[in-house]
TORTI-160639 format. One record per residue: residue in one letter; x, y, z of N, C-alpha, C, O in turn. Coordinates in steps of 0.001 Angstrom, whole numbers. Example, Ala and Ser with C-alpha at 12.3 -4.5 7.8 and 13.67 -1.06 7.14 Angstrom:
2
A|13190|-5690|7800|12300|-4500|7800|13200|-3300|7800|14236|-3319|8465
S|12850|-2250|7080|13670|-1060|7140|12900|30|7870|13409|1138|8039
***
This chain:
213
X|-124511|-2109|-128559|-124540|-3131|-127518|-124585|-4530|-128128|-123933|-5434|-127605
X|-125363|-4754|-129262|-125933|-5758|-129841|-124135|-6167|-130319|-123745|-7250|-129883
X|-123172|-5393|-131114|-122508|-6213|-131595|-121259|-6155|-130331|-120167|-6642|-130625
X|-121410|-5680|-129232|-120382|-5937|-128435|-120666|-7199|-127880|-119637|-7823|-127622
X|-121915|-7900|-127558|-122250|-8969|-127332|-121980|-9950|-128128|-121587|-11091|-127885
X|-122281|-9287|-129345|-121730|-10523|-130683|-120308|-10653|-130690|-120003|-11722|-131220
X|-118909|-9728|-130161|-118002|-10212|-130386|-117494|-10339|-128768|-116362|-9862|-128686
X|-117800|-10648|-127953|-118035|-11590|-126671|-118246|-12903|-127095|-117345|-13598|-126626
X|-118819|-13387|-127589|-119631|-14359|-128128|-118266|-15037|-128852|-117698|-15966|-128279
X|-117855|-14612|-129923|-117013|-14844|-130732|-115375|-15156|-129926|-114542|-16051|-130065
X|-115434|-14182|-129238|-113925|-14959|-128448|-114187|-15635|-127291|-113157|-16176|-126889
X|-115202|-15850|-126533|-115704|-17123|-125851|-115504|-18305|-126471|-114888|-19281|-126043
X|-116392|-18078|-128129|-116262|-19597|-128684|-114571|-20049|-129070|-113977|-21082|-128761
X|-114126|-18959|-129788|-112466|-18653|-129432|-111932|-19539|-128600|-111499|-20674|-128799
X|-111996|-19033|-127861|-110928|-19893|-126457|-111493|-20986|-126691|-110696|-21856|-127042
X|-112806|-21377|-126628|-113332|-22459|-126410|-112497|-23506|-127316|-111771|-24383|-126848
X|-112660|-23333|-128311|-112148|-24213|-129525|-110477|-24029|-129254|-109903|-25056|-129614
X|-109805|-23297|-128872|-108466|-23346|-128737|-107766|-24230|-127510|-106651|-24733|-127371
X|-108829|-24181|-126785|-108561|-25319|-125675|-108971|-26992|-125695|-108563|-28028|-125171
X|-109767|-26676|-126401|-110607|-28043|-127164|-109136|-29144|-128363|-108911|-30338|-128557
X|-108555|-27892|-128821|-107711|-28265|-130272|-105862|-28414|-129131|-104747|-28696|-129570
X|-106153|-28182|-128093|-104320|-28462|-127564|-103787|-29754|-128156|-104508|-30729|-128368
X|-102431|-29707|-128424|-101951|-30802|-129385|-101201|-31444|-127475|-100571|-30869|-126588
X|-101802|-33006|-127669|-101132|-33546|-125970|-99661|-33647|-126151|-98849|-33774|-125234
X|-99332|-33563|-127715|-97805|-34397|-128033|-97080|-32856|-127923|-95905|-32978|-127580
X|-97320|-32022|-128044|-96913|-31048|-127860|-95756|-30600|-126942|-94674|-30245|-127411
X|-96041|-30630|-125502|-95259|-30400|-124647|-94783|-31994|-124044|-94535|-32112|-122844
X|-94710|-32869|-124730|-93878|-34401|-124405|-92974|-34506|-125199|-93217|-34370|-126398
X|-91255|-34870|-124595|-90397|-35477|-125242|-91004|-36393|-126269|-91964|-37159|-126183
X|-90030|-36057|-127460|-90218|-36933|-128785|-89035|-37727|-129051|-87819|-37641|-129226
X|-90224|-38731|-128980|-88825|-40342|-129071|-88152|-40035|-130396|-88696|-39880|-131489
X|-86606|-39966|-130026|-86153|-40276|-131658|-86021|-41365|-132509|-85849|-42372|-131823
X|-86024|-41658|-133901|-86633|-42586|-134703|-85591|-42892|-135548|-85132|-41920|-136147
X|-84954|-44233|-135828|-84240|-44870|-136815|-84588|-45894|-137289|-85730|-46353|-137315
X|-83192|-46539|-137894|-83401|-47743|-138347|-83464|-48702|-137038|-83073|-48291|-135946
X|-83941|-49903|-137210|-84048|-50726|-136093|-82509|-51509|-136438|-81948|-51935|-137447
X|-82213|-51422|-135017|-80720|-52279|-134575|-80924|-53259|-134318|-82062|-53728|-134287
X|-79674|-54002|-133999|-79398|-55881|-133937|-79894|-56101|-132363|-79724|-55374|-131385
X|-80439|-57132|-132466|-80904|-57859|-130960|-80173|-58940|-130719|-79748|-59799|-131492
X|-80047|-58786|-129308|-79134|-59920|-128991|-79788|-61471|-128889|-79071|-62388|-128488
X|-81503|-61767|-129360|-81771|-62694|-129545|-81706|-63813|-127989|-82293|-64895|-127965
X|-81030|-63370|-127010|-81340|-64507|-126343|-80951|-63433|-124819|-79913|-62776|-124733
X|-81796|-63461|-123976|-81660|-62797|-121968|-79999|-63405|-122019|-79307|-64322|-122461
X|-79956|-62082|-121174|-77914|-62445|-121036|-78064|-62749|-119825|-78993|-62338|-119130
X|-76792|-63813|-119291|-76880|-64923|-117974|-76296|-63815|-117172|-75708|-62758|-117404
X|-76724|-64531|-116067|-75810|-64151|-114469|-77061|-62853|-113653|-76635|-62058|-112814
X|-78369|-62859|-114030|-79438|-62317|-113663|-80940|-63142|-113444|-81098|-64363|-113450
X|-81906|-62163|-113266|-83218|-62670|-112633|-83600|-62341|-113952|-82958|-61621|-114716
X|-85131|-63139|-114282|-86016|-62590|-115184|-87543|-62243|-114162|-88155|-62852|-113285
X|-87702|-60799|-114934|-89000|-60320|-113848|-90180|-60470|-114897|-90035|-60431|-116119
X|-91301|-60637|-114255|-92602|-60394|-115236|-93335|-59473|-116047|-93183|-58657|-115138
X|-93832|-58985|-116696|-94580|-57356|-117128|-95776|-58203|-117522|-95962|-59156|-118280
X|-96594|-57381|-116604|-98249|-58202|-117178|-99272|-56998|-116882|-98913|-55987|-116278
X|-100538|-57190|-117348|-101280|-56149|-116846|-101899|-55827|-115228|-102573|-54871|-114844
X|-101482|-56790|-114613|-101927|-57003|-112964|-100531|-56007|-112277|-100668|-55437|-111194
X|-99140|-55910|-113137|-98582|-55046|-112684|-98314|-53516|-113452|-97862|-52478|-112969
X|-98589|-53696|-114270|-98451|-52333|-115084|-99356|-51543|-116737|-100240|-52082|-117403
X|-99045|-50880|-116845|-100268|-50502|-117773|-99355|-49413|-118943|-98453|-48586|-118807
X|-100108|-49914|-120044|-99924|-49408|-121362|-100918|-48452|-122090|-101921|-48748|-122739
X|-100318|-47081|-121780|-101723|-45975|-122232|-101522|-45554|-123431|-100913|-46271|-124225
X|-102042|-44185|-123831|-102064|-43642|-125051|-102823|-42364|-125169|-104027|-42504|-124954
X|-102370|-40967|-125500|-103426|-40258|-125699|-103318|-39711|-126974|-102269|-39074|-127065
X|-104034|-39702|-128082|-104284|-39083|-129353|-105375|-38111|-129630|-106379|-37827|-128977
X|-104862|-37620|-130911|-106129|-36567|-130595|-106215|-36125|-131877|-105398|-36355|-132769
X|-108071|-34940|-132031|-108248|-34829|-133605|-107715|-33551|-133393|-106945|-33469|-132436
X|-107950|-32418|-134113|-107913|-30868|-134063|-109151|-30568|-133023|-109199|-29610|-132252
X|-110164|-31619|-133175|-111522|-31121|-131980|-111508|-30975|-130538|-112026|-30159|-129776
X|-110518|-32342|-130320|-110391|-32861|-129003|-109344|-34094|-128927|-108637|-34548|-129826
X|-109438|-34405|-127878|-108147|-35495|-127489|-108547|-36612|-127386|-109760|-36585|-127588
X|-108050|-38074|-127085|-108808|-39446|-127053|-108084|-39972|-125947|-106880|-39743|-126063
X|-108497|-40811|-124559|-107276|-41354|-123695|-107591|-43142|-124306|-108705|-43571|-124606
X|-106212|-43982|-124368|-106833|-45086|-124572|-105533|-46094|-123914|-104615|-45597|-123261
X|-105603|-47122|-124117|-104761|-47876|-123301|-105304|-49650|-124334|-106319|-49971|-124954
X|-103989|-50356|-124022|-103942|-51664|-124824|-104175|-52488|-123015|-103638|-52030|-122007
X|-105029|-53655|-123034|-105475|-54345|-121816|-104607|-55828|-121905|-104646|-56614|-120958
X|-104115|-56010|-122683|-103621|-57217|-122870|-101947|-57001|-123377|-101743|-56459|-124463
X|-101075|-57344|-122733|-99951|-57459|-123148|-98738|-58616|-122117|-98990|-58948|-120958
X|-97610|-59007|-122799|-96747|-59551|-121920|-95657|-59124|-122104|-95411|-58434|-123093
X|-94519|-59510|-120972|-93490|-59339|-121195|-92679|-59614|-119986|-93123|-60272|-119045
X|-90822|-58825|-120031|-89881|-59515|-119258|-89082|-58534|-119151|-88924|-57858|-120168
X|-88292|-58127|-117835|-86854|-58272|-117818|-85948|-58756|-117166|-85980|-59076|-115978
X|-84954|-58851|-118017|-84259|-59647|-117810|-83045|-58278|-117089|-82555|-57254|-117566
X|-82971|-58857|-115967|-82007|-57880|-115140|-80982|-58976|-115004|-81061|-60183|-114774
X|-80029|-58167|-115218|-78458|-58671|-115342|-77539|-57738|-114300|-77644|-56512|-114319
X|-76676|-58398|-113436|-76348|-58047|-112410|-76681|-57096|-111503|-75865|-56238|-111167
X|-78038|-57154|-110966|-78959|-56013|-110736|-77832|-54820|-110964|-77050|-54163|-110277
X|-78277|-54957|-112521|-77687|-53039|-113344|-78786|-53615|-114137|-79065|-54799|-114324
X|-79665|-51953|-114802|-80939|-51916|-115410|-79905|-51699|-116941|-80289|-52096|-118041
X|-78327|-50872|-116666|-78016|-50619|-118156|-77697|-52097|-118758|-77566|-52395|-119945
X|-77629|-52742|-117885|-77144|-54438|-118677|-77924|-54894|-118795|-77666|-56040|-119163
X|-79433|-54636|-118668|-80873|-55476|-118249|-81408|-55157|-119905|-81094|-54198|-120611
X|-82446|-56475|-120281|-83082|-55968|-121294|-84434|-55904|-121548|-84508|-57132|-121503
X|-85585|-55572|-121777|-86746|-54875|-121563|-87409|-55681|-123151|-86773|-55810|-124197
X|-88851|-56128|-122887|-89128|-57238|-123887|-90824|-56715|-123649|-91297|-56927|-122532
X|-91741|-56014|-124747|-92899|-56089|-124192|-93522|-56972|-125400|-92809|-57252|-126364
X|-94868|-57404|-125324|-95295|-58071|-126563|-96996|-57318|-126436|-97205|-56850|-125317
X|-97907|-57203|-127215|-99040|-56002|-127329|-99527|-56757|-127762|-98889|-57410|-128587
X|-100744|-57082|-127523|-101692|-57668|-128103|-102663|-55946|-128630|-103075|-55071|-127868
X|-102743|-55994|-129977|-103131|-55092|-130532|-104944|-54977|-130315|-105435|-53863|-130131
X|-105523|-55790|-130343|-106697|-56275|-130492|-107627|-55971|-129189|-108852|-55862|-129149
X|-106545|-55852|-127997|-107328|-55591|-126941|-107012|-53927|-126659|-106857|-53610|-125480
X|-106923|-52975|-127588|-106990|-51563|-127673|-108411|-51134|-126846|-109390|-51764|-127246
X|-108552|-50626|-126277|-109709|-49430|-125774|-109333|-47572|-125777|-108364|-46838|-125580
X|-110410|-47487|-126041|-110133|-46044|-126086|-111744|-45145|-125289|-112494|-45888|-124655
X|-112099|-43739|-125386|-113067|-43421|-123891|-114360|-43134|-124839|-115302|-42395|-124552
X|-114212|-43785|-125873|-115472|-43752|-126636|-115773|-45444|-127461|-114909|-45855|-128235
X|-116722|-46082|-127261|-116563|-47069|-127646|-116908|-47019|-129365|-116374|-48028|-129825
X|-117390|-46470|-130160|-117262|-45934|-131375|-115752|-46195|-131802|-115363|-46995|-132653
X|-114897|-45233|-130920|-113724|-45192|-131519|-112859|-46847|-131716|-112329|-47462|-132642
X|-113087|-47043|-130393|-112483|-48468|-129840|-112638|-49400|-131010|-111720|-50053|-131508
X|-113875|-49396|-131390|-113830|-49808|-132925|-113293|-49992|-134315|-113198|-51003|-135010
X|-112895|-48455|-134580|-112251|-47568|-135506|-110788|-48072|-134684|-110106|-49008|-135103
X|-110627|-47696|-134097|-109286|-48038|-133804|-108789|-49415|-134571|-107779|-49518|-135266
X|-109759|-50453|-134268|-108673|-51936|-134292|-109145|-51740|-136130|-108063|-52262|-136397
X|-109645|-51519|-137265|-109802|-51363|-138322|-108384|-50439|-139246|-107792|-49421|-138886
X|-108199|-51246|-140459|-107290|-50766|-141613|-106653|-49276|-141412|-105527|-48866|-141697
X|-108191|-48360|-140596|-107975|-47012|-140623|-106502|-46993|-139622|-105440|-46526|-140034
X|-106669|-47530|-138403|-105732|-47696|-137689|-104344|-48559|-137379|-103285|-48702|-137989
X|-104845|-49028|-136211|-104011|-50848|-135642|-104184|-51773|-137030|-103249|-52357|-137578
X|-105693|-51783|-137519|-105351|-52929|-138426|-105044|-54490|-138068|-104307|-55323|-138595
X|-106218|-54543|-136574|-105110|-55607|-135448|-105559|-57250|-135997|-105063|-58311|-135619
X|-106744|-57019|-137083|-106713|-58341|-138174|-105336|-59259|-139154|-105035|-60443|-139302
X|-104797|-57934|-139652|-103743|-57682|-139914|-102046|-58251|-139390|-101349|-59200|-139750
X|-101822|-56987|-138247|-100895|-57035|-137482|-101718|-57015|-135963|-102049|-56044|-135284
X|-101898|-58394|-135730|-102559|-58820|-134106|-101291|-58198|-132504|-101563|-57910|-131338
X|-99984|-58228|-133257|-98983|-58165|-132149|-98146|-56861|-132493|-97701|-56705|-133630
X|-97894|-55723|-131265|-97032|-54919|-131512|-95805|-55407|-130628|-96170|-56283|-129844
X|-94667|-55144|-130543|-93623|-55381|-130157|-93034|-54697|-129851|-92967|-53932|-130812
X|-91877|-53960|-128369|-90942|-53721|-128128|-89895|-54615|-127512|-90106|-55586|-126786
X|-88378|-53993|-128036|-87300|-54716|-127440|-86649|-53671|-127367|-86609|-52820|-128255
X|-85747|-53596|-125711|-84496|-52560|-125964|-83571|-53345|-126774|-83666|-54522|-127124
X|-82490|-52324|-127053|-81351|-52468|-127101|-79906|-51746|-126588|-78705|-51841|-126843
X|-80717|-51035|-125780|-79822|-49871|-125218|-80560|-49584|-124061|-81782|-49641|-124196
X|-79865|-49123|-122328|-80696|-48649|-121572|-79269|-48180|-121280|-78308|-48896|-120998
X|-79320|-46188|-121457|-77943|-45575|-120908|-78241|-44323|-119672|-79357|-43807|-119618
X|-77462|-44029|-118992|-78102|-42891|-117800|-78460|-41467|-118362|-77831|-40998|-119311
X|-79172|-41001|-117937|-79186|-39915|-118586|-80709|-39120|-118102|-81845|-39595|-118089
X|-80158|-37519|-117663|-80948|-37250|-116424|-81739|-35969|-117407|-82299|-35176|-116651
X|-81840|-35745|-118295|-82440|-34901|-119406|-83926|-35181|-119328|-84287|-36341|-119527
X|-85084|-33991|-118987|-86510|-33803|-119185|-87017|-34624|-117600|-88144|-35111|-117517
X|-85897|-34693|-116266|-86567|-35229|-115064|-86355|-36814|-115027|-86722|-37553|-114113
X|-85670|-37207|-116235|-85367|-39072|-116217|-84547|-39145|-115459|-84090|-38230|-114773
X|-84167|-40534|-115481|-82869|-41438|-114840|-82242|-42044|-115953|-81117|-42539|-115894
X|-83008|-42010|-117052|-82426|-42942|-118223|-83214|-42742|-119560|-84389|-42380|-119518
X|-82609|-42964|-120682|-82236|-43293|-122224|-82558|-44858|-122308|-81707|-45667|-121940
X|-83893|-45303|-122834|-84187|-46105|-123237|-84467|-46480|-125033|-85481|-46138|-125642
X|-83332|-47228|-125616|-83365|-47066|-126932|-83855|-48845|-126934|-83442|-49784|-126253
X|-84836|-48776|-127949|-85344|-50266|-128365|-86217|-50799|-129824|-86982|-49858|-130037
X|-86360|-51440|-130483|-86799|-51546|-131659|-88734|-51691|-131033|-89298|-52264|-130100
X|-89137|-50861|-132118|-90635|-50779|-131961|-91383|-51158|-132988|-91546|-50394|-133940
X|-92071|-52669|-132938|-92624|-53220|-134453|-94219|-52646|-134135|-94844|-52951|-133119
X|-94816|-51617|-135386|-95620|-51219|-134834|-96301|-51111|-136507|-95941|-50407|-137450
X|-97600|-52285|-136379|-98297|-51793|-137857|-97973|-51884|-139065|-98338|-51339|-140106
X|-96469|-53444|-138495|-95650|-54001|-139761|-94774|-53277|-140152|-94290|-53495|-141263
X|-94221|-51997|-139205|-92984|-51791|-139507|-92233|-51200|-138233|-92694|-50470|-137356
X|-91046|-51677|-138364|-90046|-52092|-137655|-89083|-50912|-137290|-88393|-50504|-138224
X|-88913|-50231|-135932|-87999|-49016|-136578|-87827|-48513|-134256|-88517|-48336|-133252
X|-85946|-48549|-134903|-85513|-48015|-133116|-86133|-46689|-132704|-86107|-45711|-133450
X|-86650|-46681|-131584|-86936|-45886|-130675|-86055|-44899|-129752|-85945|-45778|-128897
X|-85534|-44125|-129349|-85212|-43584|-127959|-85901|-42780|-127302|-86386|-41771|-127813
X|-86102|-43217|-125636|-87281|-42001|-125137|-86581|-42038|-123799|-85615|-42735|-123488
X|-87315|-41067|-122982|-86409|-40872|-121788|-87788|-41351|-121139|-88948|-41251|-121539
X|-86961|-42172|-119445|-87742|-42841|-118897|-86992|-42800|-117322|-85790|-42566|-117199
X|-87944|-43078|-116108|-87238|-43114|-114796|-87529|-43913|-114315|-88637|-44018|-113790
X|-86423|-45009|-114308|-86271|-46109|-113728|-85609|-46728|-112471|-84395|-46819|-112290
X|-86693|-47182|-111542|-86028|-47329|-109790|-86070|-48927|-109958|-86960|-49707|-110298
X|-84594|-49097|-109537|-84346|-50418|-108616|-84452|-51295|-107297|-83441|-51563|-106648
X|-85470|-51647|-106999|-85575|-52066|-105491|-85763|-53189|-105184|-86132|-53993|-106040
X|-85541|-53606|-103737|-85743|-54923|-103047|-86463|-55842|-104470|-86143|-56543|-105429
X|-87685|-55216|-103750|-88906|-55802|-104543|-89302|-55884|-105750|-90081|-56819|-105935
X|-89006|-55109|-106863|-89453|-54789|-107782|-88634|-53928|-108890|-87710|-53440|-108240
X|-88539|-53604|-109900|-88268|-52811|-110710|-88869|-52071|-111526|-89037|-52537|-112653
X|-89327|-50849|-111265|-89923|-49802|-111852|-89721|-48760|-113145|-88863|-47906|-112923
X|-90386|-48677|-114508|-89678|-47794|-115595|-91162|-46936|-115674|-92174|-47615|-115851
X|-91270|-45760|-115570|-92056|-44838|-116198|-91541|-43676|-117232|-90627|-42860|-117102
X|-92434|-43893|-118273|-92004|-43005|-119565|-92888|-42510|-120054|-93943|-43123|-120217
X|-92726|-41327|-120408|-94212|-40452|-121458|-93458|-39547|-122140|-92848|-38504|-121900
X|-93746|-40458|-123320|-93411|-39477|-124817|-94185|-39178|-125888|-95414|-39250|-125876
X|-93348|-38757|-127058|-94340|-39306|-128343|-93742|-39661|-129432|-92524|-39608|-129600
X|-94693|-40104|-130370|-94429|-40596|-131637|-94976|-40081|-132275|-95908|-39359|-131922
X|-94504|-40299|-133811|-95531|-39532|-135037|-95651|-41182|-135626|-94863|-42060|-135980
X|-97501|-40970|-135462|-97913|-42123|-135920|-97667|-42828|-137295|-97769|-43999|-137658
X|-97216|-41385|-138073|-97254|-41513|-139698|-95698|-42598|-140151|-95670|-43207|-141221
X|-94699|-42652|-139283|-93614|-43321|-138974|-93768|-45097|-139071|-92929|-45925|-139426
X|-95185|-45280|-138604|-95137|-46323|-138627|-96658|-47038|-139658|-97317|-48077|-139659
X|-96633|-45835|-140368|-97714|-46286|-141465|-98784|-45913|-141059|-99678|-45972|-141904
X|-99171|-45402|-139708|-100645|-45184|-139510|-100880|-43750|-139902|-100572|-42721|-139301
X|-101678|-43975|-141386|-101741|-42712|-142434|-103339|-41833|-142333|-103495|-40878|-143094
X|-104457|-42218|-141376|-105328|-42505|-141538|-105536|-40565|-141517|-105150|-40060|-140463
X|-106070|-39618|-142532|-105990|-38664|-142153|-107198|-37556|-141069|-107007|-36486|-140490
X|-108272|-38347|-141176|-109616|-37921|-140289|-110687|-37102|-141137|-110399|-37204|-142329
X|-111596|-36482|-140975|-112481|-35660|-141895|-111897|-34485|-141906|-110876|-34316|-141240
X|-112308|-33721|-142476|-111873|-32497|-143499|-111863|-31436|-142597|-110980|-30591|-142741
X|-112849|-31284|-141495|-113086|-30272|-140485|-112564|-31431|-138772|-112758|-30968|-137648
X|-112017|-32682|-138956|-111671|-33045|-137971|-110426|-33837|-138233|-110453|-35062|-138113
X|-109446|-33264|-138549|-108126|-33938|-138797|-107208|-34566|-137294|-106944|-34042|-136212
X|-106917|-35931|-137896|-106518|-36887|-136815|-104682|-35770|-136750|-104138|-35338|-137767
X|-104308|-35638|-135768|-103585|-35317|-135756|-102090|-36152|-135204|-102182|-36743|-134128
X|-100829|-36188|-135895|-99667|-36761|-135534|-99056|-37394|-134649|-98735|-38582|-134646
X|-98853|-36443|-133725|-98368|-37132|-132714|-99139|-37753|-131652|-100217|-37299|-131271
X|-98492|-38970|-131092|-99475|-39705|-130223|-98529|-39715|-128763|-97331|-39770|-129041
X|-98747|-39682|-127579|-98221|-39598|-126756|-98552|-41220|-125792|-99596|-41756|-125421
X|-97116|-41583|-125660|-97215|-43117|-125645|-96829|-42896|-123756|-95818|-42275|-123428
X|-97770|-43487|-122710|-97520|-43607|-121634|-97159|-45216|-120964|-97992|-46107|-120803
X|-95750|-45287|-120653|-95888|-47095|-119696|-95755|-46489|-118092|-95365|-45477|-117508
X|-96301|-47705|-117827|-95936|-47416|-116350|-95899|-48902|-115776|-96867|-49627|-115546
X|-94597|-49169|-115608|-93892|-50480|-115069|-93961|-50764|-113984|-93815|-49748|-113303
X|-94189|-52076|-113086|-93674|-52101|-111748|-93332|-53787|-111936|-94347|-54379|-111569
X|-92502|-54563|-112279|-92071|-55982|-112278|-91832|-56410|-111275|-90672|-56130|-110974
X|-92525|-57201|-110244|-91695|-57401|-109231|-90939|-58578|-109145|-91023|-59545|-109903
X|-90043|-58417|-107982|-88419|-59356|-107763|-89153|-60328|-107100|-90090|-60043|-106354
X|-88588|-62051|-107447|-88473|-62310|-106718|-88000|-63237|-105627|-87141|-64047|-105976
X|-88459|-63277|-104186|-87701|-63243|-103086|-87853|-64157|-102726|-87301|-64510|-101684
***
């Protein structure tokens, strides 16, 4: 009896730890990764420019060790698009990150985060996206193929992720959830020996710019 209890015990803690260790990047499209492409350097005419601020939209994040997962989100950022003949594929997408205002659901971490181990946001204070590409494309539930250069941690390197983007009266909407492998952009930091930071990070936006009228 004694050791049927003991191996009860043992695949309880089992599961336990196997549900504890789910990788989030796992089942999320993975942005593909190049060299960073040419920018066109200046909003193309004959369109509106809309706002991206945190009063309309939000910049998340979930990472995780082998123990458990982390949710975190950047509170400070700006940005634009520039919609060109209300078409989103001619439109171009501009965010700017203030690195420094990182949070994450442990304030310990929130810490660790903006340090060398991580962001490094002493360092590199600003992350950066720019498209350079927004093409249709209805693959993983999108509306669209968003390809854009991602300066992240002092290095520089194109993105593509799939994203669903609505055009309306009011506003213009992009939601995307993918991932990245952090190691891509230098963040090498490997975690303790029995709690390894693990790779992929699953990058969430959720846009709403509004038009206006």
């Amino acid at each position: 009896m004694r050791n049927h209890k003991t191996l009860i015990l043992i695949v309880l803690l089992t599961l336990m730890m196997a549900s504890g260790c789910a990788d989030p990047a796992a089942n999320k499209p993975k942005a593909s990764v190049g060299n960073a492409a040419p920018e066109s350097g200046a909003p193309k005419t004959g369109g509106e420019t809309l706002t991206i601020s945190p009063e309309n939209s939000k910049v998340d994040f979930v990472a995780a060790k082998v123990t458990r997962s982390h949710n975190g989100s950047f509170k400070q950022f700006a940005g634009t698009i520039d919609l060109v003949n209300n078409n989103v594929e001619q439109s171009i997408v501009t965010i700017n990150i203030d690195t420094a205002s990182v949070t994450a659901d442990d304030d310990q971490l929130t810490g660790h985060l903006k340090t060398p181990d991580f962001f490094d946001v002493a360092k590199f204070p600003k992350a950066t996206f720019v498209s350079t590409k927004i093409e249709p494309n209805t693959a993983n539930g999108a509306t669209h193929t968003i390809t854009g250069n991602f300066d992240l941690h002092g290095v520089k390197k194109s993105i593509s992720f799939p994203a669903t983007i609505q055009l309306a009266p009011d506003s213009v909407s992009a939601n995307a959830e993918f991932s990245i492998n952090r190691k891509d952009f230098g963040i090498n930091y490997p975690g303790k020996a029995d709690d390894l930071i693990r790779d992929g990070v699953v990058i969430k936006l959720t846009i709403k710019a509004p038009r206006k009228k």
